[in-house]
N, C-alpha and C positions, 0 to 999 in steps of 0.2 A: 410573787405578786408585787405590784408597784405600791410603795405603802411610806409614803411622804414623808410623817413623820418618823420611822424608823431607818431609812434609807437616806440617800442624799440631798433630795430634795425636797422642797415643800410646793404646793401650788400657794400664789397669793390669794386671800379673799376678795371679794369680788366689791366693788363700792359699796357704802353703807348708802341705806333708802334704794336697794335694787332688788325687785322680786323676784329672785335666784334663789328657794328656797331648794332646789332640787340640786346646782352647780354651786351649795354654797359657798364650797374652799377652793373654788379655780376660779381666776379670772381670766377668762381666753373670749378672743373675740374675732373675726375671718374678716381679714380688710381687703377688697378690692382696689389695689392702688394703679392706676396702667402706667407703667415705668417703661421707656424706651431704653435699653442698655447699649453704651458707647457701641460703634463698630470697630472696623480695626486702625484708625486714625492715629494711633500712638503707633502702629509699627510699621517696619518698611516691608516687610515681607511675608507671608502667612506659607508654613508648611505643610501639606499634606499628609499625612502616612495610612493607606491603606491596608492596615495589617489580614489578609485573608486567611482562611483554614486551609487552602491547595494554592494560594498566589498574594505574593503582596508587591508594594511598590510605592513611590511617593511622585510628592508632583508641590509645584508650589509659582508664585506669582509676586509681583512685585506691588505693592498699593500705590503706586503713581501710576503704573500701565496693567489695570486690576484687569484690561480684558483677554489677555496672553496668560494663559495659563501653559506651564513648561513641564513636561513630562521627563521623566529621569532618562539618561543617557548610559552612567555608568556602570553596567553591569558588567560582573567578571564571569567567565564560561559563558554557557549557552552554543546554540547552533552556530555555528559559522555563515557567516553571512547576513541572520538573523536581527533587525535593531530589536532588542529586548525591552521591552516596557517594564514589563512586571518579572515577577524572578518566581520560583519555588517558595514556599513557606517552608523551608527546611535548615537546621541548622546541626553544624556538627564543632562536638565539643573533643578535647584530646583526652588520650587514657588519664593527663591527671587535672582533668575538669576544665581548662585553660579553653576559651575561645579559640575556633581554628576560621571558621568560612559558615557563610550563609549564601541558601539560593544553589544557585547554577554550582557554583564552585565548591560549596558543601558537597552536593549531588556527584561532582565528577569526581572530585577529591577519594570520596567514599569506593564510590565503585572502581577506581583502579588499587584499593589498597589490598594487601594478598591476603587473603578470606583467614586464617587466624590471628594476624594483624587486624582487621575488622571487628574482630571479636570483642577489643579492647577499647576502642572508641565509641564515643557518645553517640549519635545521633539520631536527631527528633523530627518529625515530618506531622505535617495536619495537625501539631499540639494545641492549636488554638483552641479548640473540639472541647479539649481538659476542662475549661474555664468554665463553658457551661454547662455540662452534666454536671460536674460538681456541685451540691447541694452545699455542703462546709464550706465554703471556697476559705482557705486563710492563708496569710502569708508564707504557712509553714508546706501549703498542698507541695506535692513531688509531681513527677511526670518521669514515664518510663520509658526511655531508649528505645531503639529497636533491639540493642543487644542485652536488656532485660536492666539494666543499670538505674538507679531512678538520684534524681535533683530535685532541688527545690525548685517549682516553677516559676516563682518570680524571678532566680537567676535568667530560667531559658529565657524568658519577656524581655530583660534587661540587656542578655549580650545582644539580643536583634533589636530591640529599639536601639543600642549602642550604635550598632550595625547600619540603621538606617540614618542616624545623627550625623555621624561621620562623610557618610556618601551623599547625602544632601546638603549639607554646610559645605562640602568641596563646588559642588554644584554650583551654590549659590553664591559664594564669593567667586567664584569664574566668571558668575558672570552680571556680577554689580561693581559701578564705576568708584562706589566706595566702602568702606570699613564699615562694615555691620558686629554689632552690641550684639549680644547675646538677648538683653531687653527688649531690641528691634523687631525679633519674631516671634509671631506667633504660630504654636504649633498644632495643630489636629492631627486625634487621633479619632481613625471608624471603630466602631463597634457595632455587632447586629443591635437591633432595634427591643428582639425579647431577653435581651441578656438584665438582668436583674443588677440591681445596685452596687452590690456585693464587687461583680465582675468589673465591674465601670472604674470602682475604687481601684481593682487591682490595678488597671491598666493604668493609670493616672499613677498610683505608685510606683511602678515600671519604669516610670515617664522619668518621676524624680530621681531614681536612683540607676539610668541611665545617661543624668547630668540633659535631657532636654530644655528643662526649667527647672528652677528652684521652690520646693513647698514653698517659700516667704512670697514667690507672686503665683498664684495658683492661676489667676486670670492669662497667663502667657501660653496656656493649654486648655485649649477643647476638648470635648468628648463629643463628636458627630456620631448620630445615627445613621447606618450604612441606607438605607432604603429612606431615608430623611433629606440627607445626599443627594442620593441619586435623582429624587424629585425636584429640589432645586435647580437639579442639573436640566432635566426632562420640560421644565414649563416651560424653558424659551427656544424648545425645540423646532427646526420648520422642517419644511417636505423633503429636500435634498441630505437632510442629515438622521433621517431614520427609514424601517422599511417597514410597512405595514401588512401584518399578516392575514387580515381583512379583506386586503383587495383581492380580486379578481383578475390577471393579465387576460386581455381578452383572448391573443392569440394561442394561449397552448391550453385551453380551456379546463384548470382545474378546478374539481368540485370539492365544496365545502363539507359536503355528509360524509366525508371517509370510505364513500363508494368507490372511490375509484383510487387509484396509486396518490400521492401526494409528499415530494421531496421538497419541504423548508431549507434546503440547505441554505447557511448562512451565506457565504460564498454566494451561492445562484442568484440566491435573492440582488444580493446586493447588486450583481450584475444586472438585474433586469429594472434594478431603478436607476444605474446611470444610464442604463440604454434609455429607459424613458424619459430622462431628462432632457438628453442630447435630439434625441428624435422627434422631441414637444407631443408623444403619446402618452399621454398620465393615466398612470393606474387609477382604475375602479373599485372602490367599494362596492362588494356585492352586496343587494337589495339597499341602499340609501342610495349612490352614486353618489359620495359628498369623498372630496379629499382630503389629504391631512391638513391642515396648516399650525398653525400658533397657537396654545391655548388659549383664549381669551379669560379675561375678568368674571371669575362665578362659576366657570368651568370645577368641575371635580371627576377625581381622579384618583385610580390605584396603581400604588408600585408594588410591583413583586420582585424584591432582590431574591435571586436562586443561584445561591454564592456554593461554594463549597462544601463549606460544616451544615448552613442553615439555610433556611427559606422566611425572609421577612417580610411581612405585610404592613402598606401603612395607607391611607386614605388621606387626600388633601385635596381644599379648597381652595381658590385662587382668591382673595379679598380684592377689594376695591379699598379705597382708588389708589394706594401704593404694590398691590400687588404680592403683599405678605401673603403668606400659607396659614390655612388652620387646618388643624386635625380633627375630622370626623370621626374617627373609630380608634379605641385605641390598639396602638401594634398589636399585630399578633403574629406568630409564624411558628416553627421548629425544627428540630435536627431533622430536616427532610433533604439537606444537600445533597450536594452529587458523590460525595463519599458514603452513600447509603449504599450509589450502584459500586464503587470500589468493596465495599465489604459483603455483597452480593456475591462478588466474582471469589472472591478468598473462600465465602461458605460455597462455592457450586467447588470449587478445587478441593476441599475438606471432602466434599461426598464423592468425588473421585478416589482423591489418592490418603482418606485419610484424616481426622485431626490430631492425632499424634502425629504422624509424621509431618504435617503442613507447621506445627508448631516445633519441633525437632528442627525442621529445616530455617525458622523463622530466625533460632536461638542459636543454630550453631552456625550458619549460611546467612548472618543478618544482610549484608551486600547484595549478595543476590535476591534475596527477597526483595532488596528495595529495587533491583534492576528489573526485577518477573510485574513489579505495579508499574515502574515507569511504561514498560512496554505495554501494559493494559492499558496506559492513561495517553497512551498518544494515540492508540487502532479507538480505545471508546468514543472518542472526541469524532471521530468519522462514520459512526454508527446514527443511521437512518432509516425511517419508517419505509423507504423506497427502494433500499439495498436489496439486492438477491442475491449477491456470493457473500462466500462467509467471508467472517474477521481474522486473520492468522496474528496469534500471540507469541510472542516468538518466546520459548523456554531457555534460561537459561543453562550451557550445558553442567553447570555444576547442580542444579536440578534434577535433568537427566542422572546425571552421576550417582548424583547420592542417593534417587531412590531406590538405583538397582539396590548402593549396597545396604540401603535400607529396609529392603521388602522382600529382593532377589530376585526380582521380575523389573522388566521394562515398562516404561510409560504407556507404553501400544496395549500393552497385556492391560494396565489399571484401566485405561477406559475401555475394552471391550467387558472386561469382569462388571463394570458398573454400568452398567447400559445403559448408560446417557447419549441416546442416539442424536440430539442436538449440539455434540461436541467431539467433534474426529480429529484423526491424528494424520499430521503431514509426515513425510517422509524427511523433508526439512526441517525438523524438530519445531514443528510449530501445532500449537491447538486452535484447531480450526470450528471457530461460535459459529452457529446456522444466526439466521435472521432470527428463528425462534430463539433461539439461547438469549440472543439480546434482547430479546425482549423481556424474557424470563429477567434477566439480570437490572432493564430499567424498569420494569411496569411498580415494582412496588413501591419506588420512589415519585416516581412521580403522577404514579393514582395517589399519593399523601397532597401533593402538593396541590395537584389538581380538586381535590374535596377542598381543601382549604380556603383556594381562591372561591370557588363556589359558596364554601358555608359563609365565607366573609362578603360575600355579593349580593344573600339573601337577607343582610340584616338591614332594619329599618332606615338606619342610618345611609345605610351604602345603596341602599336601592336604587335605579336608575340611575347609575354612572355609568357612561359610554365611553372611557378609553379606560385601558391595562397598560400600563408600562411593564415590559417585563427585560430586566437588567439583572448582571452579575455573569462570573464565568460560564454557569452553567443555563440561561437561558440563551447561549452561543448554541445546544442540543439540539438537532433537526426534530429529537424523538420529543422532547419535552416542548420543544416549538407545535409541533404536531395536534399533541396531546390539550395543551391549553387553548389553541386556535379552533379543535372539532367539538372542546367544551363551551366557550363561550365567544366564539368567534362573528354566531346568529343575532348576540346582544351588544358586543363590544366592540370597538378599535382595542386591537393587541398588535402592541407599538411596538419596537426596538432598535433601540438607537444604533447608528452604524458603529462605533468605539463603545459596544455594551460590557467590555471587560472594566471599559475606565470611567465609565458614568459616574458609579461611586467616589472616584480619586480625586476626579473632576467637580464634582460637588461639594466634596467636603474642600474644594479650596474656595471655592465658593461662599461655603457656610463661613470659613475662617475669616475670610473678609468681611461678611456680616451677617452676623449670631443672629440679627433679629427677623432677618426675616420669615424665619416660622415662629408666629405669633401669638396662635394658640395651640397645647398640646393637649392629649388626652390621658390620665392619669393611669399608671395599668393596674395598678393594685392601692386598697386602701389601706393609709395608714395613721397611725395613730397613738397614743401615749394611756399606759393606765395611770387613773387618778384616785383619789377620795371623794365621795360624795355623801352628803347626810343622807341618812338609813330612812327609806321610806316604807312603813311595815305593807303589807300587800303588794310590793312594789319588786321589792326585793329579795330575792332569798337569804334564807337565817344563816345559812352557812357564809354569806359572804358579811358579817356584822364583823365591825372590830370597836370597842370600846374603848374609847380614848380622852382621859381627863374629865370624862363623866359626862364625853357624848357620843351617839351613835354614827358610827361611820361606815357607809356600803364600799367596799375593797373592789379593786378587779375593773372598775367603771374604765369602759373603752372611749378615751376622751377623741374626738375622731379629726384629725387634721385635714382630710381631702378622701373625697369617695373612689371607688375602680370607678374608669373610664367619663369620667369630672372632665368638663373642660376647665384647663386653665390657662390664666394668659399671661406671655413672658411678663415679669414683674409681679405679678399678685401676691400677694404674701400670707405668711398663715403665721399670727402673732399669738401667742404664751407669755404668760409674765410667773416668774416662781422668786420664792423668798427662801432663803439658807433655813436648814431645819435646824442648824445649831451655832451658836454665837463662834467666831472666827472661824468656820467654815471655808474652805478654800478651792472647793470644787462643787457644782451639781452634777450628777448622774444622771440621764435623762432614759431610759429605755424605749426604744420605738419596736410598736408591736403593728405585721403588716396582717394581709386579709386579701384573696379574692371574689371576695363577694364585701359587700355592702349592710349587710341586715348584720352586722358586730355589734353585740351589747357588753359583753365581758372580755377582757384577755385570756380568760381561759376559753372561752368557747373556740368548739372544732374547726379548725383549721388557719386559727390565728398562730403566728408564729410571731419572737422577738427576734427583730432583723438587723437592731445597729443599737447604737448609743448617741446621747448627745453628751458633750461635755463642754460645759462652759468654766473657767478657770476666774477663779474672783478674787480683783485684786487687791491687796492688802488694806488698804487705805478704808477706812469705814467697816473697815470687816466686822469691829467692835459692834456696830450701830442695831444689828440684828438680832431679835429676841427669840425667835423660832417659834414663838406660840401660835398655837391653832387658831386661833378666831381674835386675837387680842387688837388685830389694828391698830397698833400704836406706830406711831408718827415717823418713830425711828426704825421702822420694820425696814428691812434692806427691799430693794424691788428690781431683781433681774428678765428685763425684758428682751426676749428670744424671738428673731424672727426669720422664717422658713423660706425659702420658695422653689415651688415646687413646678414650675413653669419651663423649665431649661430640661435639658439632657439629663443632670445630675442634681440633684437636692444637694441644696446651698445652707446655710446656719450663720447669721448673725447677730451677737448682742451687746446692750447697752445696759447698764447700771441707771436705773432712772434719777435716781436722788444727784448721782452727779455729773451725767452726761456723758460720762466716758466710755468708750468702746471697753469691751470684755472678751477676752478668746473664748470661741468658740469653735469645737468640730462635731464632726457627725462623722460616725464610723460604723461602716457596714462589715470589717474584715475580722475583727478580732471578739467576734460570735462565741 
């Protein structure tokens, strides 16, 4: 329990002649201040970095020519022929921990090396994933190879943001006429939208100990919300640069009730809106006849990022008359990615051949395991609700191999033994998925996704919004295009921009250039600080009494800094003022206790958790002046005034020594839990 005078901190009393019989020993007050925060005017350049869970990549722009936004070029491996925008999220470390290759060239590197040679080396693929199931997340979390090996994961964070430092600073000095400062840029990084505090810090310590910026200017790095992003990116959207899943082409007449066949293919699409451009025949909205154009002022709207790991939801307002974003609802989304359907396909090959042996083959075959997903991950990408022949996966033959001499039987034999009549065997050693199989393999990702958008459509807040944005790798899916379109297709515009992989990359260079234009956010969870409060008998319960200097004090009191789902707006602040519990004192300890719900009276009540610390560092100078007493008011009482805001991507901490005006270090730390 948080308990003032025993601990490190004290709350200040609150003015004398204030009827605060109930907050006698805190004085905390919620100031509405509207602070517009600089944009990026101090720097020459803002970097992107779209770190993905299956794809990442960066992008970045100049602030003299802020409307060119440059997508990366240097990518090592990859297809031939191919310009590579984005890379793999995959990085490989040497037998003795040493950085070797990220991306393309991790991937190729791996797979030619001779499979007990593979044994030996590192490598980590989708680890981004790690950060948010993790509940503890701390500096010290691991993350585990494919060949069973584990690191610490802020190492893996740190050689790929190294990774991307390197290859974008070449970038960018290529192609600026002069010497750029380190100072000069600023850098963004994405993060999903539901990732907790915790994750946000890690990533920003990554940042630092990657050499991006330096902890001494914290401000030369963002924390963008991917589906925050990608909405920035989305408002100034017009007809030519998205396809809308809404309409109607008159001439090949498809229907919207899922009566009849219906191929989204990304591709077709796309083709049928430059046809309609060229031709001056514009697609129809079926039942309104209205077309896409531009969002205007007052318009609202949903993004659904459907990335990889996660599926983010966010709602936003268009404001008047500069055209700032508010948030309506706060994020919501969850591990409903497209690695839901990759780990689909791994459990449907467990009920074939196995999960001893699929795990056998995992550990001692790590290469070929990771070659048996690539080849799922490029046939999935082509899988359609309109498909009739099946998908061949092509088996690796050291696959083949080692089940025989693993089982003693051929691969032909494991699937007729397991009569999974939706999965046959080529003679070209390939497994051939029926239509049904894939669908077996997507439906239960993306019936999550699809409730989701719905549950998030019925609430009061969101009601009557008429567009969907739907961005990220995995709304590129004809199947999950399908699926969203025949759920709310009847109510909505479901939008998608024609570069839906780079929306997010794209917006966060955007945000980087200016922070402010989402203006209000919506709070996800409440949080809040325990205090002392005088003991009010029928008020309070007996258990929470502490007697102190021969007065009654209620322990546990949840002093509350900001509610779930609170709007707040950039700049508002949430002010605390505390006093040293002990004479030369040189730290307060602050404990921040979160909540998702709102009705918190105590820190111990159910479902409150302690999520971080604050710590403010107090400087020598008057340290002396401090008596620590409870209620004494005297003149010379020290007064550390603390203030929050909670309005940005990341909760900020600033304070001031009141008596003599000078700044005080302050952090807030959600890692070391």
């Amino acid at each position: 329990s948080y308990t003032p005078f025993s601990s490190a901190a004290q709350p200040h009393p609150p003015p004398t002649g204030r009827n605060n019989s109930f907050n006698l020993d805190i004085l905390s007050f919620y100031q509405r201040v509207e602070i517009r925060p600089k944009a990026a005017c101090l720097f020459s350049v803002v970097v992107a970095i779209d770190f993905g869970t299956t794809s990442s990549g960066y992008a970045f722009s100049f602030t003299q020519d802020s409307e060119a936004i440059h997508m990366m070029k240097r990518w090592e491996g990859g297809d031939p022929g191919v310009a590579n925008q984005k890379s793999p999220t995959c990085l490989l470390l040497t037998p003795h921990l040493r950085f070797h290759s990220f991306g393309f060239a991790a991937r190729d590197f791996y797979h030619d090396l001779d499979p007990e040679e593979a044994r030996h080396w590192l490598y980590f693929d989708k680890f981004k994933m790690k950060i948010h199931s993790t509940s503890d997340l701390t500096m010290e979390t691991e993350l585990e190879a494919v060949n069973g090996r584990r690191v610490r994961a802020i190492e893996v964070f740190v050689h790929a943001l190294r990774f991307f430092r390197e290859h974008a600073l070449k970038e960018v000095k290529d192609q600026s006429s002069s010497v750029l400062e380190g100072e000069e840029i600023r850098w963004v990084i994405t993060v999903p939208a539901v990732w907790r505090q915790p994750a946000k810090q890690f990533m920003r310590e990554a940042a630092y100990l990657a050499g991006l910026v330096s902890p001494d200017c914290p401000e030369h790095l963002l924390i963008a919300l991917e589906p925050e992003a990608a909405s920035i990116y989305c408002r100034k959207l017009r007809l030519h640069q998205v396809i809308d899943l809404s309409v109607q082409p008159i001439t090949n007449g498809l229907d919207l009730d899922g009566s009849r066949p219906f191929d989204s293919s990304f591709r077709q699409a796309r083709e049928q809106l430059r046809r309609s451009r060229h031709s001056r025949t514009f697609l129809v909205e079926s039942g309104t006849g209205e077309l896409w154009s531009e969002l205007q002022t007052g318009d609202r709207y949903v993004v659904a990022d459907c990335g990889g790991g996660t599926v983010d939801l966010t709602v936003h307002q268009i404001e008047q008359p500069q055209g700032t974003l508010k948030e309506l609802y706060k994020a919501s989304g969850g591990p409903y990615g497209a690695v839901g359907v990759d780990l689909a396909f791994e459990a449907m090959l467990c009920q074939i051949f196995g999960e001893d042996f699929i795990q056998s083959f995992k550990a001692k075959r790590p290469a070929a395991w990771v070659d048996l997903t690539i080849a799922f991950e490029a046939r999935k990408r082509t899988a359609s609700p309109g498909r009739t022949n099946a998908l061949n996966i092509s088996l690796p033959f050291s696959f083949i191999d080692f089940y025989k001499r693993h089982r003693g039987q051929s691969v032909e034999a494991a699937l007729r033994r397991s009569n999974m009549n939706i999965v046959k065997w080529s003679s070209q050693g390939m497994l051939r998925l029926t239509q049904e199989a894939m669908n077996e393999l997507f439906q239960p990702t993306i019936i999550n996704i699809v409730q989701h958008i719905e549950e998030l459509m019925s609430k009061p807040e969101v009601r009557g919004v008429r567009f969907v944005f739907l961005v990220g790798g995995f709304a590129e899916s004809p199947m999950l295009q399908k699926a969203v379109q025949k759920s709310l297709g009847r109510t909505c515009r479901i939008i998608i921009p024609h570069d839906v992989g780079l929306t997010i990359l794209k917006g966060a260079v955007l945000f980087g250039l200016d922070p402010t234009v989402v203006r209000v956010r919506r709070c996800p969870v409440t949080y809040g600080v325990g205090v002392l409060n005088r003991f009010v008998n029928g008020r309070h319960p007996r258990d929470k009494l502490l007697i102190k200097e021969g007065r009654e004090w209620c322990t546990d009191i949840f002093d509350r800094f900001v509610s779930v789902d609170q709007s707040v707006a950039l700049g508002e602040v949430v002010k605390r003022s505390y006093t040293p519990a002990r004479t030369g004192q040189r730290k307060i300890i602050i404990n921040i206790y979160c909540s998702t719900t709102d009705d918190v009276v105590y820190i111990s009540d159910p479902g409150v958790r302690k999520c971080g610390t604050i710590t403010l560092d107090l400087p020598e100078a008057g340290a002396e002046g401090g008596t620590g007493a409870a209620g004494g008011g005297s003149p010379e009482r020290r007064e550390i005034r603390a203030t929050m805001q909670f309005g940005d991507t990341e909760i900020k901490v600033t304070a001031v020594d009141v008596t003599s005006s000078r700044s005080v270090r302050a952090s807030i730390d959600f890692l070391s839990n």
